[in-house]
N, C-alpha and C positions, 0 to 999 in steps of 0.2 A: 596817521600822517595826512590822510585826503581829508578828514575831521579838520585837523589844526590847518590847514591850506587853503580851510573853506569852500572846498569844492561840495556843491548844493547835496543834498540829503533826499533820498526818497524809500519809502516804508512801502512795503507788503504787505498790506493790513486781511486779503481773506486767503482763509483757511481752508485746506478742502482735505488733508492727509487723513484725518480723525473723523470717523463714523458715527461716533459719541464726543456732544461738545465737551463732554466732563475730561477728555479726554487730554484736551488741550486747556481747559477753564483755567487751570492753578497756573499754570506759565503766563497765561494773557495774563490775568489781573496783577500777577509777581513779578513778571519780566518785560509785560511788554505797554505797561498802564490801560487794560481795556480795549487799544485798541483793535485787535484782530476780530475781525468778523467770520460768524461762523452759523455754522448750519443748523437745525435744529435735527434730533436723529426722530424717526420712528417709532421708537421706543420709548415706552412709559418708565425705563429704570432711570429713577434719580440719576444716578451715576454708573459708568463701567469703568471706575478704577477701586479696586478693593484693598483691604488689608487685611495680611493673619498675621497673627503674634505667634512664634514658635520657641520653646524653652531651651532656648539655645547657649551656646558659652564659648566667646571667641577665645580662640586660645594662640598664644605666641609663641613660638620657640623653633627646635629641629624642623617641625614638621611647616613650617613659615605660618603668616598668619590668615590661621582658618577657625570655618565657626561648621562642626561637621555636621549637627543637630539640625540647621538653616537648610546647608546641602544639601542633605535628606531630605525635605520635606520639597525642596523644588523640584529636586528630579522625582518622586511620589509624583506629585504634582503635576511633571509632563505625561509621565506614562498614564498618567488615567486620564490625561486627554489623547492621549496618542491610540488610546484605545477604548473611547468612547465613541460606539458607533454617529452618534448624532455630531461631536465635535469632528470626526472623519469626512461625514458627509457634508460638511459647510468646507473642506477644501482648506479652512485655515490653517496658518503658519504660527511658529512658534520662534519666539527668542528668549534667552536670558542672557542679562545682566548682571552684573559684579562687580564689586568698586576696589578690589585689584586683581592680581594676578593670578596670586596662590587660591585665593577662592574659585577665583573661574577652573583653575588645572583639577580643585578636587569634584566642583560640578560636570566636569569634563571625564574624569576618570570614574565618579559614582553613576554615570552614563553609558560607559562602555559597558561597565557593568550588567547593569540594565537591560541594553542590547543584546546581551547575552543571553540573558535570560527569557527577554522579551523579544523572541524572533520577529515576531508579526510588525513590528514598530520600526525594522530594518529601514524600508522606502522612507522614512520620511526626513532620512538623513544625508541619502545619496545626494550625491556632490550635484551631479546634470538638474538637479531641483534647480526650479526660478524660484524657490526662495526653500532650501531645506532648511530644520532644526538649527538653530546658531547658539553657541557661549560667546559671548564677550566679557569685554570689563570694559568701565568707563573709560576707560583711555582710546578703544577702539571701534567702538557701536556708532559712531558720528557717521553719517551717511547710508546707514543700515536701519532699515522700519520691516515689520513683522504683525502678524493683525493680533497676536496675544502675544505681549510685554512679560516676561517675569522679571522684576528687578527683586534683589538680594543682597540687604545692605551688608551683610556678614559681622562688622563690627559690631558691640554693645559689650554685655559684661562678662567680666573673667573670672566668676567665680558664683555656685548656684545662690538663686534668693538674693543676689545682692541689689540695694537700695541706689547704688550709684556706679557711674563708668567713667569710663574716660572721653576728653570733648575729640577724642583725636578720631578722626572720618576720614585718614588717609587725602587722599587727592581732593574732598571737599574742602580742607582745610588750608589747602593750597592759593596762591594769588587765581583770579580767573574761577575758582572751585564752583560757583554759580551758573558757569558756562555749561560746566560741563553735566552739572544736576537738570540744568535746563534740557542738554539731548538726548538725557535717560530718560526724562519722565514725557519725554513726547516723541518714542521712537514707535508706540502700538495705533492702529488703524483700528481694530476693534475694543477692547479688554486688553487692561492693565491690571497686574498680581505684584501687592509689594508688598515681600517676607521680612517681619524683625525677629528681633530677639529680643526687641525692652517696648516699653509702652514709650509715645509720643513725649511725655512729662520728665522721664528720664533724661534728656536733652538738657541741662540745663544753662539758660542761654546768660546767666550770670557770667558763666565760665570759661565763653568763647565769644570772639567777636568775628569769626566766621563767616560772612555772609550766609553759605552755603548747605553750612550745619544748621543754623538758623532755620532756613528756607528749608531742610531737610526735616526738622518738626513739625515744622505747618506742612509739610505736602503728607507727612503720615497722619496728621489730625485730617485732614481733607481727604487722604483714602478712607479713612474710619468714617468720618462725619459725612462726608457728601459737598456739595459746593458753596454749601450755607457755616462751611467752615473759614471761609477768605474773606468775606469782611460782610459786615451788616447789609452793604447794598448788593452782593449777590446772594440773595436768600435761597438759590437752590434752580431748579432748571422748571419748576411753574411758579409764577408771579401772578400778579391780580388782572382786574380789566383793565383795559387800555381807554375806554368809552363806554357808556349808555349801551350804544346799541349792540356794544360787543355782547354784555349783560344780555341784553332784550335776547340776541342770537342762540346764546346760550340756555340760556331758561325755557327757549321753545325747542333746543334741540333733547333737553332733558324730561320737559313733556313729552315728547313723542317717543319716550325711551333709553335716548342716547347717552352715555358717559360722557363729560368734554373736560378739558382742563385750559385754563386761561397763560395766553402770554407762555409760549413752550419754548426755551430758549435762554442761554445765560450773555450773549451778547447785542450788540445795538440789532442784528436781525432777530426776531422772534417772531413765529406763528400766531396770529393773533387766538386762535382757537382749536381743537385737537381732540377729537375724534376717536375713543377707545374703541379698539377693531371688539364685536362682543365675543368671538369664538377666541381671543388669542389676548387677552387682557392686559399683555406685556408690550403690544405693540399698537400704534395709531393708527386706524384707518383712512383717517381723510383729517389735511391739515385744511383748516377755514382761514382766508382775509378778509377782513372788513376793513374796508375804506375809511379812513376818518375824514375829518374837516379839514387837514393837511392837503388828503390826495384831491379833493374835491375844488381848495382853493387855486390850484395849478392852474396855469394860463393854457398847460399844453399835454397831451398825451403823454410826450417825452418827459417832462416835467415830471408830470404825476406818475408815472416809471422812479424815475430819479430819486424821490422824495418818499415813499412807500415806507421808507425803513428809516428814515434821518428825523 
């Protein structure tokens, strides 16, 4: 209504929820046209959104519809982080995700389970947590972030080995289904985990016109593939030189030993140069700028501030 009544418009364009820009990458370039600006992380992994494929079989009937092979395997999944020393010691939070009801109730009840069995994992569910263990389903995660995401699409095929499914994705296939894809796949701060049961190709988009479902292929090709799966011009989270003397910088930091990687970054900000730490090869030691003939032509300090990243 404030749209059609023309009352003016203004965008939120930086980003600071996501630690890894991979994190948010697929929604900018899918939902929001590039423009969200975002930070470059630390770390030398391509990406922190993953994908496993699990040989799973949604099933319909009494038991409503569930995929229990999926379930398995995310709550597996929590408990060996709930009880890996080194994920304990970083303090991180956990969520899953589910795109309806009946899925969440059996990741919910294959959990108690668990709990059971797995005393030691008790605390991290207690209610007084500023952010304990969550299940949701799409319908209710809006307003809820977690620094490790598990989504669990639960849908795919009804029968083993089969070559084809159904386009039906529940609530993604809904008007709005877009929306709500959009606040699952950017509800994690650290590490994102998205569980199927069919490969990305199985989708086939002849058969839906979906938005949702659509967008729900390419975000599983982009778990799998990394950010060089969204379109030709984001080739992934290092790009080439920016300039000469980026090059010049770099060539003499690799004389004197150093790893660097150019242009670190999949939106309009990026690090001009990036610094492999040598004891910890996963993460950046010192992020390098070089000034170009942009920041130099500036009339003013402020200016040349301003202009660094545009």
């Amino acid at each position: 209504e404030c749209i059609g009544a023309g009352v003016p418009q203004h965008s939120l364009t930086w980003h600071y929820r996501s630690r890894h820009e991979s994190l948010i990458t697929f929604s900018n370039y899918r939902y929001y046209g590039g423009s969200l600006i975002t930070f470059p992380a630390a770390d030398t992994r391509p990406s922190a959104v993953s994908w496993r494929k699990v040989d799973g079989i949604y099933a319909q009937g009494k038991g409503g519809r569930r995929n229990q092979v999926e379930a398995k395997a995310i709550v597996a999944e929590v408990i060996a982080r709930l009880t890996d020393p080194e994920f304990i010691a970083s303090g991180q939070s956990i969520g899953v995700i589910t795109l309806n009801a009946e899925q969440q109730q059996l990741v919910d009840d294959l959990l108690d389970q668990a709990r059971r069995d797995h005393r030691e994992i008790e605390a991290f569910f207690k209610e007084d947590l500023a952010e304990p263990v969550v299940v949701k389903n799409l319908e209710t995660m809006q307003g809820d972030e977690r620094d490790l995401i598990i989504l669990g699409i639960g849908f795919g095929p009804t029968e083993p080995g089969a070559n084809v499914m159904s386009m039906n994705f529940g609530p993604l296939n809904r008007e709005g289904g877009w929306r709500r894809l959009n606040v699952a796949v950017t509800r994690a701060r650290r590490e994102m985990m998205l569980f199927t049961s069919f490969e990305p190709s199985m989708i086939d988009l002849n058969r839906t016109s979906a938005r949702a479902v659509h967008d729900l292929r390419y975000f599983i090709e982009f778990a799998h593939q990394g950010p060089k799966a969204i379109t030709a011009a984001v080739r992934g989270s290092v790009g080439d030189y920016d300039s000469p003397f980026e090059q010049f910088v770099a060539e003499g930091l690799r004389a004197r030993g150093w790893e660097t990687h150019p242009q670190i970054g999949v939106s309009r900000f990026r690090i001009d140069l990036g610094i492999v730490h040598p004891d910890r090869p996963g993460d950046y030691l010192v992020g390098v700028e070089c000034d170009g003939a942009t920041y130099h032509s500036a009339a003013t300090a402020r200016d040349r501030d301003k202009v660094r990243s545009e």
